[in-house]
Legacy VTK file of the C-alpha trace (Angstrom):
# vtk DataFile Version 3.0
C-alpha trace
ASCII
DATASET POLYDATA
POINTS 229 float
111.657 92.144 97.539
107.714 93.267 98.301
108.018 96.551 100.681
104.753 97.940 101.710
104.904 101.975 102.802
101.677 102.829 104.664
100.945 106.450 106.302
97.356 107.321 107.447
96.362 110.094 105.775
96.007 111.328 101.888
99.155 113.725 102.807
101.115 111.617 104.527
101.692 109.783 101.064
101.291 111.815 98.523
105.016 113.064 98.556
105.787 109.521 97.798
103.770 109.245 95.175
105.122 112.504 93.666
108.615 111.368 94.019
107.677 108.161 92.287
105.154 109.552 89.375
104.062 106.423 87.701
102.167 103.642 89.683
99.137 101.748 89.327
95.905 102.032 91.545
94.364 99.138 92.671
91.115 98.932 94.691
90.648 96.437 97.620
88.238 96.618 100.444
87.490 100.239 100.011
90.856 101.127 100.203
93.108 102.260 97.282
96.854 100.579 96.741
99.810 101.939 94.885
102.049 99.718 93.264
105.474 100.643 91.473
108.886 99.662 91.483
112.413 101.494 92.295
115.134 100.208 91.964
114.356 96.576 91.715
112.285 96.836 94.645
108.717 96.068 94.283
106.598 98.558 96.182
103.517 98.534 97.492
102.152 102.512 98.950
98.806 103.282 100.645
97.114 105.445 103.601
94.519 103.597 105.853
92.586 106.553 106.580
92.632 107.265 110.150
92.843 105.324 113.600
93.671 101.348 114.714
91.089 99.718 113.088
91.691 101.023 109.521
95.528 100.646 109.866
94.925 96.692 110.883
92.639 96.810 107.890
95.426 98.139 105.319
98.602 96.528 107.154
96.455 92.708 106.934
95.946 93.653 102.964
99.438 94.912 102.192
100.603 91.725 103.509
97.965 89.057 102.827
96.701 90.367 99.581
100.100 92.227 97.978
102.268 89.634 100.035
104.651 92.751 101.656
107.917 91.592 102.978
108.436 94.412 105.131
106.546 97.290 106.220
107.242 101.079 106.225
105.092 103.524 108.445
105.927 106.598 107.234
103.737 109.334 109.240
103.676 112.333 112.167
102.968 112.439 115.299
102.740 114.565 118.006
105.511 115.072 120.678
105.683 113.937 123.928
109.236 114.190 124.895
110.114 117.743 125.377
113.409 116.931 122.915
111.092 116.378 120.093
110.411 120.450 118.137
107.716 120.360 115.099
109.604 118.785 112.190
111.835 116.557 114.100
112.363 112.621 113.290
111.665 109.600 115.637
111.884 106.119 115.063
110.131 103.522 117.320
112.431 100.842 119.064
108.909 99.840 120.413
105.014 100.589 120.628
101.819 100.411 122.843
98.162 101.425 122.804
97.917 103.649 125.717
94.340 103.686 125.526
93.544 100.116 125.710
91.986 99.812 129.337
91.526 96.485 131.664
92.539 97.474 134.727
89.431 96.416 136.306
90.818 93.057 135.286
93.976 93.289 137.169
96.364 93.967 134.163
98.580 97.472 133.275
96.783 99.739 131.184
97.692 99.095 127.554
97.807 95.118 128.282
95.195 92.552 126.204
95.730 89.183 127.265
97.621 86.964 124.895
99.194 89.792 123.555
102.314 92.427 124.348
102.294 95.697 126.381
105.078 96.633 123.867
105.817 95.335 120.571
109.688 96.029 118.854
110.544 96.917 115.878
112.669 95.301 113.710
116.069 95.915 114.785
117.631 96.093 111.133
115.054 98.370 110.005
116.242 100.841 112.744
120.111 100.285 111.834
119.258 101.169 108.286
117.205 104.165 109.487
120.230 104.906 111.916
122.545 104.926 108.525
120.410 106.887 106.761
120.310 110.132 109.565
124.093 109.908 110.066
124.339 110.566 105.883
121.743 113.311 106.123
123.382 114.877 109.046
119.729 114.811 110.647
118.823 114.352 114.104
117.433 110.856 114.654
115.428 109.826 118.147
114.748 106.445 119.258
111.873 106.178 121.586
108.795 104.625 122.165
105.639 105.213 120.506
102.500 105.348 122.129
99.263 104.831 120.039
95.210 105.093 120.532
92.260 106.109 118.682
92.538 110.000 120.430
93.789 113.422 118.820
95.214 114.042 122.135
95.267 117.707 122.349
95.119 117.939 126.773
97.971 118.068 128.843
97.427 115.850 131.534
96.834 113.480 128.992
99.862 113.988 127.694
101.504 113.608 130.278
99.595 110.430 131.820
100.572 108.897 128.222
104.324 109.917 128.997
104.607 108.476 132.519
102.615 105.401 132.276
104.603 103.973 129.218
107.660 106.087 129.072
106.630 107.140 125.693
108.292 109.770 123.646
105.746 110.801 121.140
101.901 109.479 120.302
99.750 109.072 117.540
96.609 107.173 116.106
98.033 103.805 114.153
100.976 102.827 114.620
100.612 99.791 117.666
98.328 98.696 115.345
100.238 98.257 112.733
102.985 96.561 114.931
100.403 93.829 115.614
99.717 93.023 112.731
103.193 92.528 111.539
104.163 90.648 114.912
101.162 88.051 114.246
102.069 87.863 110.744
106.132 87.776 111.147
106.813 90.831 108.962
109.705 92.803 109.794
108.167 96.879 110.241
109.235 99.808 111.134
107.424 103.266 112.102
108.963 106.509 111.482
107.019 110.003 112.458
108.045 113.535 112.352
106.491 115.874 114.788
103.475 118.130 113.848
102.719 119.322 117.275
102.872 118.817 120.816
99.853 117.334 121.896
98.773 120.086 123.980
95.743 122.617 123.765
97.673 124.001 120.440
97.655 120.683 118.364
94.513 121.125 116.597
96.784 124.568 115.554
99.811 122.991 115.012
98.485 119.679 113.185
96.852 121.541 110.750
99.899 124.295 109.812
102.546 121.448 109.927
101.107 118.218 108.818
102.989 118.689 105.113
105.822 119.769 105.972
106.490 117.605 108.407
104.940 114.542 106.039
107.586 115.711 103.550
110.330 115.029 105.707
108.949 111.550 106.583
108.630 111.193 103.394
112.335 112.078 102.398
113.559 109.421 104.864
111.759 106.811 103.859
113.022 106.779 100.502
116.494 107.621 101.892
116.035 103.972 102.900
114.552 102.539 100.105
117.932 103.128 98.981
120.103 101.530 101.545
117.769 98.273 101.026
118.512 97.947 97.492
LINES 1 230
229 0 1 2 3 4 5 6 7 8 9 10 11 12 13 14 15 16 17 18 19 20 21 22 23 24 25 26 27 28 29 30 31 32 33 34 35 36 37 38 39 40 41 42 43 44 45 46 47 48 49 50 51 52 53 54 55 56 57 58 59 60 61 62 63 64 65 66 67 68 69 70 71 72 73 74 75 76 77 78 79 80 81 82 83 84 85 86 87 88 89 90 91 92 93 94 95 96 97 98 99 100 101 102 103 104 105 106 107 108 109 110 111 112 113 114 115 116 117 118 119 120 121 122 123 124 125 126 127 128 129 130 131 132 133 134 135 136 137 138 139 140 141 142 143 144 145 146 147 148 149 150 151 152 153 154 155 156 157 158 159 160 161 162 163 164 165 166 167 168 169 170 171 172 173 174 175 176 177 178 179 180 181 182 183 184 185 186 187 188 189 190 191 192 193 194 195 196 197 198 199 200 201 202 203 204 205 206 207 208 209 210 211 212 213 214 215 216 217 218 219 220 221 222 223 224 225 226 227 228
């Protein structure tokens, strides 16, 4: 089985590609794309760089290029949900782009025609990610997952983002991702672990927790690498 693991950012993967040592670069479309195997699973590891466009970019080659069965987000985020501390887990059940805007059109905010408001995550994706917290004894929220091409570091914002789609934590790929896979019928799944609150201390907060928190993203995902052998 082909498994691509995408985060957006250098650090977001690099603890993966510690953990696994030996892989082999491969350049497409500007990108770079690390391929390597574990335990009879071919693997398939990357960042997109930042923000919805790049993450379509990366997702489309992982899939059409590498030809990824399933996809992995493996990231952070920042927190919505007042549950959610720096360092905690959440899983997506679904996701939106809460800063798509039509209105004027008639439609909810985060609506394009022909597509979804929210797209779902693969359901056995999130029972393996469910089997995997109970055996770490970690904490494990299920939420929704709002995404746009904003650091949003305001809280009205915030709190707009939190109202409007019932979300529980935001970030900048994710929804992107999720449409990709939908249109393309591969099974994903997004896991983040909170840097920072998206308030007026997340520029702070981003910065001081990004690899830690990236670490423990990191750490899960592999966790179910090994319930999907």
């Amino acid at each position: 089985m082909k498994i691509a693991i995408m985060g957006a950012m250098q650090e977001e993967i690099e603890p993966l590609l510690e953990f696994f040592e030996k892989y082999e670069t491969i350049e497409v479309a500007g990108n770079k794309y690390y391929t390597t195997e574990y335990k009879g699973l071919e693997l398939i590891i990357a960042y997109s760089k930042i923000g919805k466009v790049f993450a379509s970019l990366t997702a489309s080659t992982m899939i059409q290029k590498f030809g990824a069965e399933k996809l992995l987000f493996s990231g952070v985020a920042g927190a919505i949900n007042p549950k959610l501390k720096i360092g905690d887990l959440i899983v997506a059940t679904s996701l939106c782009q809460h800063d798509v805007d039509i209105t004027a059109f008639g439609h909810p905010s985060g609506f394009i025609p022909e597509g979804k408001l929210f797209y779902e995550s693969d359901k056995e994706l999130l029972e393996i990610a469910k089997g995997v917290a109970s055996d770490m004894g970690k904490p494990l929220l299920e939420g929704v997952i709002a995404t746009g091409d904003q650091f949003v570091a305001d809280e009205v914002r915030k709190d707009w983002i939190g109202t409007t789609f019932k979300a529980d934590a935001l970030e900048m790929e994710g929804a992107s991702v999720a449409v990709v896979c939908d249109a393309l019928e591969v099974p994903f799944f997004v896991l983040r672990a909170i840097s920072d609150t998206a308030d007026m201390d997340a520029g702070f907060s981003f910065d001081e927790f990004l690899k830690s928190s990236a670490k423990e993203s990191a750490k899960f995902t592999i966790s179910m690498l090994d319930k999907m052998v």
